[in-house]
Backbone bond lengths (Angstrom), bond angles and torsions (degrees), N, CA, C in turn:
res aa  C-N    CA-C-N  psi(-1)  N-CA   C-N-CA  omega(-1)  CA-C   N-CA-C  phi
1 X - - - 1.450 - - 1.525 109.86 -
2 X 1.236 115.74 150.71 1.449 118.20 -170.95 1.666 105.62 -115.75
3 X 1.274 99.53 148.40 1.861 100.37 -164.15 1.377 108.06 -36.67
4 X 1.321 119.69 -44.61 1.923 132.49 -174.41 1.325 96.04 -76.39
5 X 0.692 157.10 27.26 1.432 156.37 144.29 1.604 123.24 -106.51
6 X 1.318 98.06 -36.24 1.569 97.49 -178.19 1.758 89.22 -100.17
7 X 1.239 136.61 -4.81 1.458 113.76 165.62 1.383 97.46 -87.24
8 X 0.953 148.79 -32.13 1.650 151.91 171.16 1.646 98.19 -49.08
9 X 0.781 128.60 -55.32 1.743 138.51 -163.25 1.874 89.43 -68.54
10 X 1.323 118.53 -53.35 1.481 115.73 -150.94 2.022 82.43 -78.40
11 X 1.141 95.19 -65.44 1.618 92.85 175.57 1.304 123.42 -10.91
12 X 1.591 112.98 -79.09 1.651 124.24 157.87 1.734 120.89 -28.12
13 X 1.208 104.63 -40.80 1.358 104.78 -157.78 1.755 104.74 -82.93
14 X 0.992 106.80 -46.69 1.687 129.99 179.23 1.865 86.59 -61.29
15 X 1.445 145.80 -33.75 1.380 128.00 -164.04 1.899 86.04 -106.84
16 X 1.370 122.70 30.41 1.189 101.80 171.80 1.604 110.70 -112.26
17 X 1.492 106.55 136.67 1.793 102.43 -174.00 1.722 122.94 -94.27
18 X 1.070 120.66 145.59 1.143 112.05 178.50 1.627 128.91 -116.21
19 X 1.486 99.58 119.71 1.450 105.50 -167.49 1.489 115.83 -63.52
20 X 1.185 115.21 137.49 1.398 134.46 157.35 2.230 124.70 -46.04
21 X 1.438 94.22 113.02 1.818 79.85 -165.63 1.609 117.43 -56.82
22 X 1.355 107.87 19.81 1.403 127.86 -161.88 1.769 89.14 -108.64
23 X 0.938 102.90 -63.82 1.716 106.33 164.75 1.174 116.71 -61.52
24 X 1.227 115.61 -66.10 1.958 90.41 179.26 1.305 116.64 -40.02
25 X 1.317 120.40 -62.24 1.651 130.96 -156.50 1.950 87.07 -62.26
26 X 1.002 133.51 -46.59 1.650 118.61 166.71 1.509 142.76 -37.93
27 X 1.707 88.99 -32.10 1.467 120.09 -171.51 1.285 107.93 -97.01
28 X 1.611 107.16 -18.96 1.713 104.55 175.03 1.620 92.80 -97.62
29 X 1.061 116.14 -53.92 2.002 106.97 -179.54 1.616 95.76 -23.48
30 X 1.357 104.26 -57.46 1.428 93.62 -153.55 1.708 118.17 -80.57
31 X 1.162 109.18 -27.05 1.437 111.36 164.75 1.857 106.94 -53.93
32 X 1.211 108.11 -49.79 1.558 99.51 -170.95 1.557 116.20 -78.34
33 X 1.814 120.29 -15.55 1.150 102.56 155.93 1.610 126.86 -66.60
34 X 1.459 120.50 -2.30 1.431 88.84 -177.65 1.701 88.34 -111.07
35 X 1.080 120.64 79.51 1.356 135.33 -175.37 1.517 83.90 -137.58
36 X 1.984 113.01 141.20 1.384 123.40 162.67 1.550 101.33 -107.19
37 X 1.169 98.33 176.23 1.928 118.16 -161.30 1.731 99.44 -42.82
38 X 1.387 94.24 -52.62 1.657 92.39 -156.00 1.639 118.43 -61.97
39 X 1.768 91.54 -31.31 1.672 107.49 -169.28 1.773 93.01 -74.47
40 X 1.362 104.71 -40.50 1.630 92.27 175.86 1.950 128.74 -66.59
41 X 1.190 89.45 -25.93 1.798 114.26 158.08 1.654 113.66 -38.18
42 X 1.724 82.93 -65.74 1.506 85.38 -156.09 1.746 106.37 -84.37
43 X 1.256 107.67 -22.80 1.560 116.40 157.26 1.712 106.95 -34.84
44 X 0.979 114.29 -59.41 1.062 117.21 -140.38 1.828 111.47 -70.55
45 X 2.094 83.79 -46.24 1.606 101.55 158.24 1.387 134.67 -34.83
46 X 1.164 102.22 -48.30 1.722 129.79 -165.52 1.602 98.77 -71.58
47 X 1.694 114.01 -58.71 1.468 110.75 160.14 1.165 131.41 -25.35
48 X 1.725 103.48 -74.23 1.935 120.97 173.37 1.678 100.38 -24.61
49 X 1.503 118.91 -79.09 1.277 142.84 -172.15 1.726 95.78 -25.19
50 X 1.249 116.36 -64.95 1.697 128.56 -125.35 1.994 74.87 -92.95
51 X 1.573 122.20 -35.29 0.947 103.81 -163.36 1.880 118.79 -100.10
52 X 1.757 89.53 1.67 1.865 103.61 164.98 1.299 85.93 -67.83
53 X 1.048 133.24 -75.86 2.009 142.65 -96.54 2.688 71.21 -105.48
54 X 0.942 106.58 -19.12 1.931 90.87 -175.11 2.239 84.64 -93.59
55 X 1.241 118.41 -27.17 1.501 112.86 170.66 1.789 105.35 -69.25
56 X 1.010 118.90 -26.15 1.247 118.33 -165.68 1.853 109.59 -76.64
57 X 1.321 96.51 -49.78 1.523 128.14 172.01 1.334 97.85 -42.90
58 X 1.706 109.69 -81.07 1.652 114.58 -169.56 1.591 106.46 -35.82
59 X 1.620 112.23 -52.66 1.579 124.59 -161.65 1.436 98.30 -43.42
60 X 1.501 109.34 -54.97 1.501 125.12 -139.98 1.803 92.30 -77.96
61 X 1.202 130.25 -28.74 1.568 143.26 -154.74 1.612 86.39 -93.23
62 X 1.392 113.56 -50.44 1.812 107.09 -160.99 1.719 87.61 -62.39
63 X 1.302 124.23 -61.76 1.346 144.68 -166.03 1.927 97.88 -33.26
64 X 1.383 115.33 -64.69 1.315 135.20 160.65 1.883 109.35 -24.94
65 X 1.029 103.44 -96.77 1.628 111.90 175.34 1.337 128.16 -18.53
């Protein structure tokens, strides 16, 4: 990295803000209220799926070790 690059990097980083988990969790309420039944349905599906198949992973890794 070259000095202008890593003062560019620190620059960025120092103007970045950090939300409150009080704010996120507001910002997701509100994103998911303007969600209708089905999109919240199929949300929900897609979760189940993503969060068998990361149980499946862990199983298969402890099993491994």
């Amino acid at each position: 990295m070259t000095t202008t690059t890593v003062a560019l990097s620190n620059a960025a980083s120092q103007n970045e803000t950090y939300l409150s988990d009080a704010e996120i969790a507001s910002r997701v309420l509100e994103i998911r209220s303007s969600w209708d039944i089905s999109e919240r349905i199929q949300r929900r599906r897609v979760a189940t799926e993503r969060f068998e198949k990361l149980l499946d992973v862990l199983q298969n890794a402890t099993h491994a070790a």
